[in-house]
Every structure is written in structure tokens, then in C-alpha cells.
C-alpha positions as a Markdown table, in Angstrom:
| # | Residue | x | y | z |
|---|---|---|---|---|
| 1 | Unk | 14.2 | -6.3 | -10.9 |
| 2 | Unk | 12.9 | -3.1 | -8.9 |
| 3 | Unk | 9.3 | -4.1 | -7.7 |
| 4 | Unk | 7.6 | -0.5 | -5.6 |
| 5 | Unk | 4.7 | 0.3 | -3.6 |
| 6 | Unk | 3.2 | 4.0 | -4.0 |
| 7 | Unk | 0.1 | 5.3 | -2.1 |
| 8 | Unk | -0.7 | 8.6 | -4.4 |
| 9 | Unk | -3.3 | 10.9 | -2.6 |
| 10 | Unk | -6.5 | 10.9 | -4.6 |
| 11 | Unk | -4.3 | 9.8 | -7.8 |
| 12 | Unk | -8.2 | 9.4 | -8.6 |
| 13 | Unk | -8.6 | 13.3 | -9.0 |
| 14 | Unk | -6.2 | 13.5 | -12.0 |
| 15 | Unk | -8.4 | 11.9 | -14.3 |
| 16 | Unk | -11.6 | 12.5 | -16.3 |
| 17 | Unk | -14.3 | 9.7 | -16.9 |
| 18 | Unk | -12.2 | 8.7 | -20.1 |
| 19 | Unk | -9.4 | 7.9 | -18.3 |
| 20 | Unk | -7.9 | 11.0 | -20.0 |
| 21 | Unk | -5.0 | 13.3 | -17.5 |
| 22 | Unk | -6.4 | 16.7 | -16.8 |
| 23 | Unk | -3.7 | 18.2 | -17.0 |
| 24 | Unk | -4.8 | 21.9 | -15.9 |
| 25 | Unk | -4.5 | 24.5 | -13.3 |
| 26 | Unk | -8.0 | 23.7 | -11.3 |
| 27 | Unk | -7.1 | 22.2 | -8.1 |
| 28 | Unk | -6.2 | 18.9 | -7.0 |
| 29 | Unk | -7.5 | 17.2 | -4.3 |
| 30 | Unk | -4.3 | 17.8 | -2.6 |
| 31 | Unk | -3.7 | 20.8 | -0.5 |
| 32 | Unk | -2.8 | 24.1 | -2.7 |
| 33 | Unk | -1.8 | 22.2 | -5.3 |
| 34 | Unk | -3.3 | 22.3 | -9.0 |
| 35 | Unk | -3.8 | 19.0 | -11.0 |
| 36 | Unk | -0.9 | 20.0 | -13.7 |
| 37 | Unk | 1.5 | 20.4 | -10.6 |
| 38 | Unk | 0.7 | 17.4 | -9.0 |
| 39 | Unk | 0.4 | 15.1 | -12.5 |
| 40 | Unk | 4.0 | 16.9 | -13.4 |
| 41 | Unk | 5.3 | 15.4 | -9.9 |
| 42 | Unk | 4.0 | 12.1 | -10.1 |
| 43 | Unk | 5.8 | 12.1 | -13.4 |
| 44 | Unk | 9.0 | 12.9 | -12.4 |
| 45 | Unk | 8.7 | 9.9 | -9.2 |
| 46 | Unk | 7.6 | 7.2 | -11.9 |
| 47 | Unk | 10.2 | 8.1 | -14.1 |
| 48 | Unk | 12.8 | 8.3 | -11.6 |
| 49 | Unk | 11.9 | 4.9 | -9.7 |
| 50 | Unk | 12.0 | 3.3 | -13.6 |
| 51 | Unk | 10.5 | 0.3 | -11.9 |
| 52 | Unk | 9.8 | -2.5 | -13.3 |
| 53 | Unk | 6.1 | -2.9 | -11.4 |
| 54 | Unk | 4.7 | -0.2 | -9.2 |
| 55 | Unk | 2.2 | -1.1 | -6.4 |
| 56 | Unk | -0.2 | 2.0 | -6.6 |
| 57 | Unk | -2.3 | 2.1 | -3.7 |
| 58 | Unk | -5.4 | 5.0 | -4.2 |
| 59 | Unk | -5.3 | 4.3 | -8.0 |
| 60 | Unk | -8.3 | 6.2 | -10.0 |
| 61 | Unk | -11.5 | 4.7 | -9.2 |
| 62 | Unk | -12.9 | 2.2 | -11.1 |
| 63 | Unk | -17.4 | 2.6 | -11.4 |
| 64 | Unk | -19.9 | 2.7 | -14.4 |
| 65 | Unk | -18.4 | 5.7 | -16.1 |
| 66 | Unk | -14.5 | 5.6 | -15.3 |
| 67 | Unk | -12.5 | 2.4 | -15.2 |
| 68 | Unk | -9.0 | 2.4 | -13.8 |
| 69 | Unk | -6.8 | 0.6 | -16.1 |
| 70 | Unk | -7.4 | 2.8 | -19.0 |
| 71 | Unk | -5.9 | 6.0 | -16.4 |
| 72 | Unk | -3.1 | 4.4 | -15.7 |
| 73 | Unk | -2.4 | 3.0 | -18.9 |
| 74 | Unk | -2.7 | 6.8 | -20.3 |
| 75 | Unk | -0.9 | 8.1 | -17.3 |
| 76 | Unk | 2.6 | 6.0 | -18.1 |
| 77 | Unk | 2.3 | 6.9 | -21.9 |
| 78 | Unk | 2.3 | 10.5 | -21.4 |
| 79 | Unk | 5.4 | 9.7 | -19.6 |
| 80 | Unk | 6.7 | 6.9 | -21.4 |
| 81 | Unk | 7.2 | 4.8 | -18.7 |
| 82 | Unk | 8.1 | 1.5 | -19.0 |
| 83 | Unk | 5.6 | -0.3 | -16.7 |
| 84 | Unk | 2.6 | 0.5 | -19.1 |
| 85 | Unk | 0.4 | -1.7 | -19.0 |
| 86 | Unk | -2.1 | -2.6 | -15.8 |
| 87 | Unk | -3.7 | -5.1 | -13.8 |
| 88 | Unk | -6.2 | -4.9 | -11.1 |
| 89 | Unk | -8.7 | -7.2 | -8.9 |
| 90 | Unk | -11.7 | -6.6 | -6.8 |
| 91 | Unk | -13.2 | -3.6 | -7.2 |
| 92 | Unk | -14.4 | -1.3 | -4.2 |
| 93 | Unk | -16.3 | 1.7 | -3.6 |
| 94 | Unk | -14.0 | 4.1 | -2.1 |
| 95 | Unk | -12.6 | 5.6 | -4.7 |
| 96 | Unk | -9.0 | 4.3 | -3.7 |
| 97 | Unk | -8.5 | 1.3 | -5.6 |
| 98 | Unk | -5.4 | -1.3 | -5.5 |
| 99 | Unk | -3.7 | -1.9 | -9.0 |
| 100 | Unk | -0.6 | -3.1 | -9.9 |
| 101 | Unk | 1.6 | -1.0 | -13.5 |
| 102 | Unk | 4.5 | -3.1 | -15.0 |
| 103 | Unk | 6.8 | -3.7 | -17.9 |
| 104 | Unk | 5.1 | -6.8 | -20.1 |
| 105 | Unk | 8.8 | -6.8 | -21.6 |
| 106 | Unk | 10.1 | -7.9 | -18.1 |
| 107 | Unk | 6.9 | -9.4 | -16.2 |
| 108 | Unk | 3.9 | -11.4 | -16.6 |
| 109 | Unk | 1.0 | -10.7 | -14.3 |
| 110 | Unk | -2.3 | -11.8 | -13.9 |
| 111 | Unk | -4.9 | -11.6 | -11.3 |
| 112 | Unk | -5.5 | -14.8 | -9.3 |
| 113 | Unk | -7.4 | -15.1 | -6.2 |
| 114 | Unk | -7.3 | -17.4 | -3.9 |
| 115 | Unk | -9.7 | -19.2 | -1.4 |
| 116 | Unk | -9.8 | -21.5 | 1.1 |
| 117 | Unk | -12.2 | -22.5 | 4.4 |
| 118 | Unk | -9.3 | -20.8 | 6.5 |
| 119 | Unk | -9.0 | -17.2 | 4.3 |
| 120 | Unk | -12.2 | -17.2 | 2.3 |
| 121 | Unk | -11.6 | -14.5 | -0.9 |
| 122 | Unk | -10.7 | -11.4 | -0.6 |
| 123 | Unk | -14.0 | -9.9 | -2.1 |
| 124 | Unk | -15.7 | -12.3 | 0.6 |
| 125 | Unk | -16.4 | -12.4 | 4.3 |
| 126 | Unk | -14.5 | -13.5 | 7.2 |
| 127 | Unk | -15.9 | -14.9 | 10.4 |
| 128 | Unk | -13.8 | -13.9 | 13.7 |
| 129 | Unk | -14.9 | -13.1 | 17.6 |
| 130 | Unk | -13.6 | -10.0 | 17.6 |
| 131 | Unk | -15.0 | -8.7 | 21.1 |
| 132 | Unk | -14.7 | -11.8 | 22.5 |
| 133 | Unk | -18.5 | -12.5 | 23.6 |
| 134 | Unk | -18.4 | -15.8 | 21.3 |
| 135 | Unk | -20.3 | -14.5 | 18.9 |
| 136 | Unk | -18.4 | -14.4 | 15.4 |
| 137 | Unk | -18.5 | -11.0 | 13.8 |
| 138 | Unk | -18.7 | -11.0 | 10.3 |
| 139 | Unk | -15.4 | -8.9 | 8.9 |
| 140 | Unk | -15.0 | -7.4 | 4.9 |
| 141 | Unk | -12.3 | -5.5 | 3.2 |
| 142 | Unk | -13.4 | -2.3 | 2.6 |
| 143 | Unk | -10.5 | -2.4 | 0.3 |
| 144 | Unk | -9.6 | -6.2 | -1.1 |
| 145 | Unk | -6.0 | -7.3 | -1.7 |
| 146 | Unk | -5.0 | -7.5 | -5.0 |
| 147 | Unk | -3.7 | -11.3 | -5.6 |
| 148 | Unk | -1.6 | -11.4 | -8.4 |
| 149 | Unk | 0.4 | -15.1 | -10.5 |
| 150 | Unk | 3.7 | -13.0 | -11.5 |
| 151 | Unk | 6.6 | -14.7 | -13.9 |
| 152 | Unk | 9.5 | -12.7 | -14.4 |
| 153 | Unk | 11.4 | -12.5 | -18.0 |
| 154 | Unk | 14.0 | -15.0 | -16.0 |
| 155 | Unk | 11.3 | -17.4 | -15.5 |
| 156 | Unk | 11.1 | -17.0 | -12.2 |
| 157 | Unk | 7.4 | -17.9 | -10.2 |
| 158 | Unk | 6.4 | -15.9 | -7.5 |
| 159 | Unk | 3.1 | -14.0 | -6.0 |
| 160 | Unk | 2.4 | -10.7 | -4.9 |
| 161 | Unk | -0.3 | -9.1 | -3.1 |
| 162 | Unk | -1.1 | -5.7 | -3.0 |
| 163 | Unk | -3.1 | -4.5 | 0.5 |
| 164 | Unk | -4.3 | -0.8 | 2.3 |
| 165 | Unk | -5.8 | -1.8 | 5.2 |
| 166 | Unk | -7.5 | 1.2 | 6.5 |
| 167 | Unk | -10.4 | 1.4 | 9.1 |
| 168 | Unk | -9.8 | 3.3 | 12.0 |
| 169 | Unk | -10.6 | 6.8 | 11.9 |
| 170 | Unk | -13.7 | 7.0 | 13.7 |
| 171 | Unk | -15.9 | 9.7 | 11.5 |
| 172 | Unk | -19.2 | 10.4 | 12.6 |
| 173 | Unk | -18.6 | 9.7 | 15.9 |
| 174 | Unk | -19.4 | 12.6 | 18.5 |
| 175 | Unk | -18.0 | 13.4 | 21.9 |
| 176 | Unk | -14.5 | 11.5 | 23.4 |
| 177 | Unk | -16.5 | 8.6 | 24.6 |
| 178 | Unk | -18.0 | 7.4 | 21.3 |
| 179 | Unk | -14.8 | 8.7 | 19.4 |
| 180 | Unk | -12.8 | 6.0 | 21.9 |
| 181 | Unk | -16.0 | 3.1 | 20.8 |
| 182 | Unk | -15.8 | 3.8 | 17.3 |
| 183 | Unk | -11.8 | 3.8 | 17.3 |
| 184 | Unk | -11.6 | 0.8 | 19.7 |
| 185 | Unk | -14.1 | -1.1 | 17.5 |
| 186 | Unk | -12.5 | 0.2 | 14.3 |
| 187 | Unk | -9.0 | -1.2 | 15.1 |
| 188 | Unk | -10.3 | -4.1 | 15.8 |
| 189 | Unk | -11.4 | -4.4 | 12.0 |
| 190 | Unk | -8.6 | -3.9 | 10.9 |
| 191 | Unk | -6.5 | -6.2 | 13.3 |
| 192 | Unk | -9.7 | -9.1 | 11.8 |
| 193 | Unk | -8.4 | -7.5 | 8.1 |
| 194 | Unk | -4.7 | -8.5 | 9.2 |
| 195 | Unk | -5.6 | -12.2 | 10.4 |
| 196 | Unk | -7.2 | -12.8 | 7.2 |
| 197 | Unk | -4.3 | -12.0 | 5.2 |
| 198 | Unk | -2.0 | -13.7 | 7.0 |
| 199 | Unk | -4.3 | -16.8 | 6.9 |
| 200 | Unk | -3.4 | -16.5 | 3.2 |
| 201 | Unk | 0.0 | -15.5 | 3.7 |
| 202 | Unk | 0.4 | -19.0 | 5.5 |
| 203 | Unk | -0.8 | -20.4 | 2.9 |
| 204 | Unk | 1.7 | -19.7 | 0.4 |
| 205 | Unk | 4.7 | -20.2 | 2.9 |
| 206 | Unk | 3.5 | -23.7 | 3.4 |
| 207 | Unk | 3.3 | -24.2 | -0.3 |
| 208 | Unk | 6.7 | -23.2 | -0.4 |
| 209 | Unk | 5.8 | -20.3 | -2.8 |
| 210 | Unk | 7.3 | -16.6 | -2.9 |
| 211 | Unk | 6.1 | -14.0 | -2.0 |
| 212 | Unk | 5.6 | -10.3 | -1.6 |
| 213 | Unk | 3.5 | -8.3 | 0.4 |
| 214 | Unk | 3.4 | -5.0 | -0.3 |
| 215 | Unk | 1.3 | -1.8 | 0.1 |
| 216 | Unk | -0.2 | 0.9 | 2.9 |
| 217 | Unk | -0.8 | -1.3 | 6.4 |
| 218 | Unk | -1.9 | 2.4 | 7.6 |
| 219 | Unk | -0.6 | 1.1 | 10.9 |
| 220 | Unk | 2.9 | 0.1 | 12.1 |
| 221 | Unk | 4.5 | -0.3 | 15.6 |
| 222 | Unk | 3.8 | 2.6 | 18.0 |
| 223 | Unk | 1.3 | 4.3 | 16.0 |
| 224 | Unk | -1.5 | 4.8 | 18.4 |
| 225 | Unk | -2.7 | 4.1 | 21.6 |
| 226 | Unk | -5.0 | 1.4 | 20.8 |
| 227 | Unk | -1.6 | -1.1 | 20.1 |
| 228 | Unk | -1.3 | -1.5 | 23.9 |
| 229 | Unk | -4.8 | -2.4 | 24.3 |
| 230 | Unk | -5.0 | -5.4 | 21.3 |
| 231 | Unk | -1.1 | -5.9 | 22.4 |
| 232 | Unk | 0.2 | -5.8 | 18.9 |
| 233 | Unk | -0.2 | -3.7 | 15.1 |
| 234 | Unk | -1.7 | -5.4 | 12.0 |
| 235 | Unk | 2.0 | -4.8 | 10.8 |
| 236 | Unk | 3.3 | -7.3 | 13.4 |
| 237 | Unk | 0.4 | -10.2 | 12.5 |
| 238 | Unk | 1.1 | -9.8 | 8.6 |
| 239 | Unk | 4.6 | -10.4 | 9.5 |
| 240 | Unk | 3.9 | -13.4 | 11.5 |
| 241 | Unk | 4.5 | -14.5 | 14.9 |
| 242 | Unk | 6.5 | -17.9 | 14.3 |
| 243 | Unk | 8.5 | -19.2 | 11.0 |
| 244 | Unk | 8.1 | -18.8 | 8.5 |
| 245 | Unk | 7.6 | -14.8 | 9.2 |
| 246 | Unk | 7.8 | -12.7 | 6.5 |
| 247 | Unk | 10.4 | -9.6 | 6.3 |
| 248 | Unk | 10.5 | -5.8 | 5.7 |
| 249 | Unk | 14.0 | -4.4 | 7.5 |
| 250 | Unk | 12.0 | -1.2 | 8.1 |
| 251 | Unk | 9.3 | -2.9 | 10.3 |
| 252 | Unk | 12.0 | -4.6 | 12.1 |
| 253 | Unk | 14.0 | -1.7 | 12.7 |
| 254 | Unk | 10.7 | 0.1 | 13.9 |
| 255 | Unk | 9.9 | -3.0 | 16.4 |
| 256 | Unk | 13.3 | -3.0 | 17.8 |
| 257 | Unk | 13.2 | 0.9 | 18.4 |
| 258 | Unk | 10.0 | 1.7 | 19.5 |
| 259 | Unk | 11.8 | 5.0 | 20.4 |
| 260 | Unk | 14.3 | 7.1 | 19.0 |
| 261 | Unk | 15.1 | 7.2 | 15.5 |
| 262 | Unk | 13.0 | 5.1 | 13.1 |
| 263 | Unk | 12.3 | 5.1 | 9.3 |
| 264 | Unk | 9.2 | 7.0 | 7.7 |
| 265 | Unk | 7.2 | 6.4 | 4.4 |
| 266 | Unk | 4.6 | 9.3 | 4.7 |
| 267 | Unk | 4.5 | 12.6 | 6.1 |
| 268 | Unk | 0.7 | 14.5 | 7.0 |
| 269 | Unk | 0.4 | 18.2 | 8.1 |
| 270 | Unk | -1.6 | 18.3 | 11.2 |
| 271 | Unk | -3.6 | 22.1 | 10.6 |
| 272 | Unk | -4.4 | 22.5 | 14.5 |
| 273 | Unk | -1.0 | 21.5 | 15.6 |
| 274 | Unk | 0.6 | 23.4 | 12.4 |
| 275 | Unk | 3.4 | 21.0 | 12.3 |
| 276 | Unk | 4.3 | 17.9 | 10.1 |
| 277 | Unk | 3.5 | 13.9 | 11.7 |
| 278 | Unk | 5.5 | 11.5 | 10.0 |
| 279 | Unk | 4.9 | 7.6 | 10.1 |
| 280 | Unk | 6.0 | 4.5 | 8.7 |
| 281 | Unk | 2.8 | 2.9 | 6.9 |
| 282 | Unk | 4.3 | 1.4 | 3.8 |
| 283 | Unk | 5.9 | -1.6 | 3.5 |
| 284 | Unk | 7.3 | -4.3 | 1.3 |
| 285 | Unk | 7.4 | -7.6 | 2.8 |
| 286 | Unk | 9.6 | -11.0 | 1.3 |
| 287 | Unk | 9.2 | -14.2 | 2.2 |
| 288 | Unk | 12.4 | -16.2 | 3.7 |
| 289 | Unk | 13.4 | -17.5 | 0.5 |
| 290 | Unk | 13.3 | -14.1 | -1.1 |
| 291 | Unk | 15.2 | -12.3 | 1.7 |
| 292 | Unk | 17.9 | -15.1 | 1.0 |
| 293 | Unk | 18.5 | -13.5 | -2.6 |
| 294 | Unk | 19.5 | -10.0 | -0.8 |
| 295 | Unk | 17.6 | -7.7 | -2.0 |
| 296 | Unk | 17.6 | -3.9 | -0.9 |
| 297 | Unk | 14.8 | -1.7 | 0.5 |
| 298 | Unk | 15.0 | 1.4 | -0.4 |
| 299 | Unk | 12.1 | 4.4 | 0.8 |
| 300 | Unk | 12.4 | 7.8 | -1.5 |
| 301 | Unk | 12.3 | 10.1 | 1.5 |
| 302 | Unk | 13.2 | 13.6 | 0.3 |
| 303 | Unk | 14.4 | 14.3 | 3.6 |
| 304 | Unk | 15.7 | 10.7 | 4.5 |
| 305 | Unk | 17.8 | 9.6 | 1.7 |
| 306 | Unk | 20.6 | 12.0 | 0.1 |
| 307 | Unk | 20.1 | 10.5 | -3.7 |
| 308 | Unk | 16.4 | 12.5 | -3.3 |
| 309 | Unk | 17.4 | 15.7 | -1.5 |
| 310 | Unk | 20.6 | 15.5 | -3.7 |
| 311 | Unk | 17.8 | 16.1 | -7.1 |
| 312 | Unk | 15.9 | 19.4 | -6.3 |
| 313 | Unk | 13.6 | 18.2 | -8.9 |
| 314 | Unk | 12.8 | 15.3 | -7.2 |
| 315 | Unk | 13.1 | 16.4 | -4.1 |
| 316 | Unk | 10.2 | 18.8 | -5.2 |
| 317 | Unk | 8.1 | 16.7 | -6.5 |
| 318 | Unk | 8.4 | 13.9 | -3.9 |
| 319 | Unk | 6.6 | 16.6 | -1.6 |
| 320 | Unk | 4.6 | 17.9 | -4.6 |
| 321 | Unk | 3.0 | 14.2 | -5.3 |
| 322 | Unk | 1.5 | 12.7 | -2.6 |
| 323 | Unk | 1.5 | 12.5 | 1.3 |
| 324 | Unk | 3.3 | 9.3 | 0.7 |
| 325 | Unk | 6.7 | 8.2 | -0.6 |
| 326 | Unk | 7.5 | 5.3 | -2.4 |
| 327 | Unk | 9.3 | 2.4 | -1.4 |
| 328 | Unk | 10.9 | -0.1 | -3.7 |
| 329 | Unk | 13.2 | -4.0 | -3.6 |
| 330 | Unk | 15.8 | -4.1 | -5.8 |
| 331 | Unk | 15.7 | -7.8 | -6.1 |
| 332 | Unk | 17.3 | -10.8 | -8.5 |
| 333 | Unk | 14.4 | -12.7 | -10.3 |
């Protein structure tokens, strides 16, 4: 089974309120790129991955005149794709949402939160001191996992949950001072975000379930200068600090090599430095019991892996699609 995660830049933009592709040449809302250019690309990834469930993190919005199920569904029949139909959870108001597109043929899927005193739901609150003054801060997920019950066509049990934790730029914020405040207290969000999901993450290791984490962390080891002063990246807490731990070979390569060489899942132009940043955000994490099936990672750099440059169409519309690239397990369930 090939399970992927795929953050598509405002995949949102694509649609109109009937959940209908316009497929067009007005502009996306990607960078000199017109909606029939970048629905084209995204086409040509989906098809190629031929997973058999796609994470898709900044799926079309879901509000009181668009819902996002209906895109995507519409989406995979004008390509015929074989994950067709769509799930999602907890709606937010950012226009990014987290759903999950699979083949019914080979999975079932439903949405199933959780909750307990230790990692209230997802769609709730979370009480943590972050600023240690011992007052407990009251933390929400701009964006809320997506906690899904999945049984493969072998019969096999296991969860997923899809996550983008993202809280850290610091907009509105004027002058270096309150840019630093506003970042400072901004990571510290989302390291709160990270300790809530792996509170639930726990949860399921102890219960002896599998499990797979997947999605945009939008953080990673090295990333910033904000790690050294909170000593560690959401990355690391989601992975865990004692066994069980979960596992992405990427993240460990990254922790091990905080220097040098290291994988990449997305690649952003910065206009005033007119060069290309590339960073490892995207992960997909297994549970110790799932690592023991070996599965392989694989991340659809255009530049990184030979089977993409080796397909100029792909190649193409790898860059063409999104500031992200997927990355997919190629596991036995």
C-alpha cells in the first residue's frame, strides 16, 4: 500500500463554490502561474504517485458556500484517480484545511477523534504554562489534526493522523523587537500544538495501536533560531523523547546532520534574497511496529530523486504544483 502526504499551495484557489475545477487561464494563487497550469500539474503528481491515500494538507476550504469533499472528489474524477473518494474532520477558518483522498476499493476510513483529560480533542483547548510564570496558557489548533479509524482491504487496523502545525510567522508585528516577541511567543504555540499531539500519540503507542503521523510540521531540526532557545523542534517532540518514539528516516537523518547534506520536502523563493530556501517540513511518521514491516520513504524531489528529474513531465509539474513535494510509504498492510 503507498500511503502520501501532499501540502498543495492554495489547492483552495482551483475551485469554484460548487466544488467545480476552474480550469482557465486567470491566475492561480501561485506565483506566475494560471489555474489550468497548475490543475494540469497537480494532475500529473496524483497520477504519478497512484497512491492508495494522499494526505492533502491546504485542501480547498470548506465554509457556508464551498465544502471541500465535493473539490476533491471532482478533482480525482477529472483525473481518474483511484483515491476518489474523501474524508475530513474539524473544520477551520484558514482556508487550508486537512483531508485525507483514498481508494474505497483498497481502504476503509472514517473520521474518529479522540479525547482524553491528558490530550483533550483536537477541535478543543489545551492547558500548558508555556512562559513559565505558572499560569496555564490556554493553547488551540488553528489547524486540527485530522484523526482518522483506517482498515485496509487485508484487514489490517491501524490510525492515521493528518497535522500542519503552523504558527510562527509573526505578521503584524513592527520593528525587530516585537517581530523577536511575536516569533518567540509564536513558537512557543506551536511547540504547546506539538505536546498535545504527542499526548495523543502516547496514547495509541500504549494501546499497542499503529500508527501514522503524517503531514506539514512547518518546522524540523535546524530551522530557525528560536530551536536553541526552547532546546528542541516540534519535529523532535512528535517523534518522542523515550520508547516508544515514532520514526521518519528523513528526520533522523536531519537530526544526526544538523550540517551538511540533508533531505528537503519544499523549496520557497525568497524575492529579496532572489534565490531558492529549501527545508525539510514534511514528514511521515510509523510507529515501532510499523517500521518493523520495512517500509520505504520515498520524497518526489525533482531535483533529489533521479525517477522525477528522469520524467520532464513530472519534473515540470513537480515545480509547476506547489511549493511542496510529496512524500509517500510504500508499506505491507
Amino acid at each position: 500500500m503507498r500511503i502520501a502526504t501532499y501540502n498543495v499551495e492554495w489547492f483552495d484557489a482551483l475551485f469554484d463554490d460548487g466544488g467545480q475545477l476552474l480550469m482557465n487561464d486567470g491566475w492561480s494563487a501561485r506565483h506566475n502561474v494560471t489555474r489550468a497550469q497548475q490543475t494540469e500539474a497537480l494532475g500529473v503528481v496524483f497520477a504519478a504517485l497512484d497512491a492508495d491515500a494522499v494526505m492533502v494538507i491546504e485542501a480547498p476550504d470548506t465554509h457556508r458556500r464551498r465544502s471541500t469533499i465535493p473539490a476533491l472528489e471532482s478533482f480525482a474524477r477529472a483525473f481518474d484517480l483511484r483515491a476518489r473518494a474523501a474524508v475530513m474532520g474539524f473544520v477551520n477558518d484558514t482556508q487550508q484545511e486537512i483531508a485525507l483522498m483514498y481508494d474505497p476499493d483498497r481502504l476503509e476510513v472514517r473520521h474518529d477523534p479522540r479525547q482524553s483529560e491528558a490530550a483533550p480533542r483536537f477541535d478543543g483547548i489545551f492547558h500548558i504554562d508555556l512562559d513559565v510564570d505558572r499560569t496555564r496558557d490556554v493553547v488551540r489548533f488553528s489547524k486540527p489534526p485530522l484523526e482518522l479509524a483506517a482498515v485496509s482491504a487485508g484487514g489490517t487496523a491501524f490510525r492515521l493522523i493528518g497535522a500542519h502545525l503552523k504558527s510562527k510567522a509573526p505578521h503584524g508585528a513592527q520593528g525587530r523587537d516585537a517581530v523577536m516577541r511575536l516569533s518567540i511567543a509564536n513558537r512557543r504555540k506551536q511547540l504547546a500544538q506539538a505536546i498535545w499531539l504527542r499526548a495523543r500519540i502516547e496514547e495509541h503507542l500504549a494501546a499497542g495501536e499503529s500508527l501514522i503521523v503524517l503531514g506539514d510540521l512547518n518546522d524540523g531540526p535546524g530551522l530557525d533560531e528560536y530551536e536553541d532557545l526552547f532546546g528542541r523542534s516540534s519535529v523532535e517532540i512528535v517523534l518522542g523523547d523515550a520508547e516508544p518514539k515514532l520514526y521518519d528516516p528523513n528526520a533522523a537523518q536531519a537530526l544526526q546532520r544538523r550540517l551538511g547534506l540533508q533531505p528537503t520536502t519544499a523549496r520557497f523563493y525568497l524575492g529579496h534574497q532572489k534565490r531558492y530556501l529549501q527545508a525539510l517540513l514534511d514528514y511521515i511518521m510509523v510507529s515501532p511496529d510499523l517500521r518493523a514491516r520495512d517500509p520505504v520513504w520515498r520524497i518526489w524531489h525533482p531535483f533529489d530523486d533521479p525517477r522525477c528529474w528522469e520524467v520532464p513531465e513530472l519534473r515540470h509539474a513537480l515545480l509547476t504544483a506547489s511549493d511542496h513535494f510529496p512524500v509517500t510509504l510504500d508499506i505491507a498492510l
